[in-house]
MILO-670407 format. One record per atom (N, C-alpha, C): x, y, z; residue in three letters. Coordinates in steps of 0.001 Angstrom, whole numbers, padded with zeros to 6 digits, always signed. Layout:
! MILO-670407
XYZAla ...
END
This chain:
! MILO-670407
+094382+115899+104854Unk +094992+114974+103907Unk +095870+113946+104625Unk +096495+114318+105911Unk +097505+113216+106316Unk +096644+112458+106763Unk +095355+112697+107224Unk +094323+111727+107310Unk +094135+110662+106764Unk +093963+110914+105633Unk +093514+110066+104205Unk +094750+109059+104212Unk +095602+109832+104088Unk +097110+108936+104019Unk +097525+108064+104937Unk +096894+108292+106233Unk +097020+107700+107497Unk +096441+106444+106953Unk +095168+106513+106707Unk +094152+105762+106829Unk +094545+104703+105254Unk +094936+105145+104000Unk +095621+104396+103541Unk +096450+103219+103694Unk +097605+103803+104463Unk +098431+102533+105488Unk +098032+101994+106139Unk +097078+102143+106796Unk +096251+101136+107227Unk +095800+100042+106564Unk +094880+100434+105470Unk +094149+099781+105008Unk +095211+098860+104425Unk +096105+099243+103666Unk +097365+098130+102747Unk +098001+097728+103740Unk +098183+098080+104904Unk +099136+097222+106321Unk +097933+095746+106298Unk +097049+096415+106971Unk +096047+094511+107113Unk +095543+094142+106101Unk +095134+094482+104552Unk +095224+094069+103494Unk +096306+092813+103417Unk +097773+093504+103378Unk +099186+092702+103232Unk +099062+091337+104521Unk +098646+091703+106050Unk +098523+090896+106684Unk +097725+090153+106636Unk +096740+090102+105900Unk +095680+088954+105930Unk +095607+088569+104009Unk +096785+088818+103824Unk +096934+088490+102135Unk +096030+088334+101036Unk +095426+089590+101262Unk +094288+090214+100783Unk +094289+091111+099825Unk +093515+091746+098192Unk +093554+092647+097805Unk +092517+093889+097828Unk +092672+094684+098296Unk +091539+095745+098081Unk +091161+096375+096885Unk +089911+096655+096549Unk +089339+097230+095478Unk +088689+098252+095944Unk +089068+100155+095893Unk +088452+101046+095936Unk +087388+100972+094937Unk +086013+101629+094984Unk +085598+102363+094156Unk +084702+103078+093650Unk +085180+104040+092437Unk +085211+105437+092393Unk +084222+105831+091433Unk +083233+107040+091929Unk +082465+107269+090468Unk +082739+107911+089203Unk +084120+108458+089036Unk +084600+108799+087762Unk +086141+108415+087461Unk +086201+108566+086178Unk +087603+107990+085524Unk +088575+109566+086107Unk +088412+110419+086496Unk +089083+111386+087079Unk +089292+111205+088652Unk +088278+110847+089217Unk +088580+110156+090962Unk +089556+108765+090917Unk +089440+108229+089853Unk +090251+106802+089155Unk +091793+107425+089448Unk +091874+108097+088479Unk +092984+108914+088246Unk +094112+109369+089727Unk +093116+110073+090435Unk +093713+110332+091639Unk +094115+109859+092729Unk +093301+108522+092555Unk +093733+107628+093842Unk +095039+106751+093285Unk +094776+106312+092242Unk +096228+105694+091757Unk +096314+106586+091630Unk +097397+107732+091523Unk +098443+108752+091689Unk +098323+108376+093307Unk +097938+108704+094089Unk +097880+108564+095477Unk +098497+107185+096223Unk +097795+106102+095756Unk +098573+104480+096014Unk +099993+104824+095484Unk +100298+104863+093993Unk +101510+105036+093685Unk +102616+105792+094528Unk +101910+107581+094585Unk +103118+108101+095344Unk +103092+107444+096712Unk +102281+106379+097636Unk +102657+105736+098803Unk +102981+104805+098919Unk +103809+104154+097376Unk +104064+102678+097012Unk +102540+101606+097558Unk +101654+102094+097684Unk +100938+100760+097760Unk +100299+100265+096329Unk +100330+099251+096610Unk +099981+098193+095400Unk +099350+096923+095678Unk +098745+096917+096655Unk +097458+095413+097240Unk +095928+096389+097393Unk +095862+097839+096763Unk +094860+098615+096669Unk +094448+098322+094943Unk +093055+098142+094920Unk +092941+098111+093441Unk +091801+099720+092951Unk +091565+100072+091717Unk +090952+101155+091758Unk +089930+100995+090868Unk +088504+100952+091384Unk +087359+100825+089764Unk +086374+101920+089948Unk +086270+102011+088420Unk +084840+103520+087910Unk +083423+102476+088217Unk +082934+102629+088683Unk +081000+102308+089186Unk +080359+103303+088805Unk +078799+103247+088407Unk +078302+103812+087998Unk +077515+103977+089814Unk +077249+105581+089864Unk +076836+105927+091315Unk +075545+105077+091288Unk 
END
């Protein structure tokens, strides 16, 4: 998991540096769910989160 989290900050560090927004996305409104909980508890907010059909 600190993996994931690692790799998070990353992604919103050069996101923010190249003033950019990211769009995860996820195949259910429950994977939806978890990643925002996840952005949130790491304050990021230049991550966006969408349901796709697989």
């Amino acid at each position: 998991m600190a993996n994931a989290r690692a790799q998070v900050l990353r992604q919103s560090e050069v996101l923010a540096q190249n003033r950019l927004i990211g769009l995860w996305e996820v195949p259910t409104p429950v994977q939806k769910v978890k990643a925002l909980k996840l952005l949130r508890r790491m304050n990021v907010s230049n991550i966006h989160v969408k349901v796709v059909k697989p």
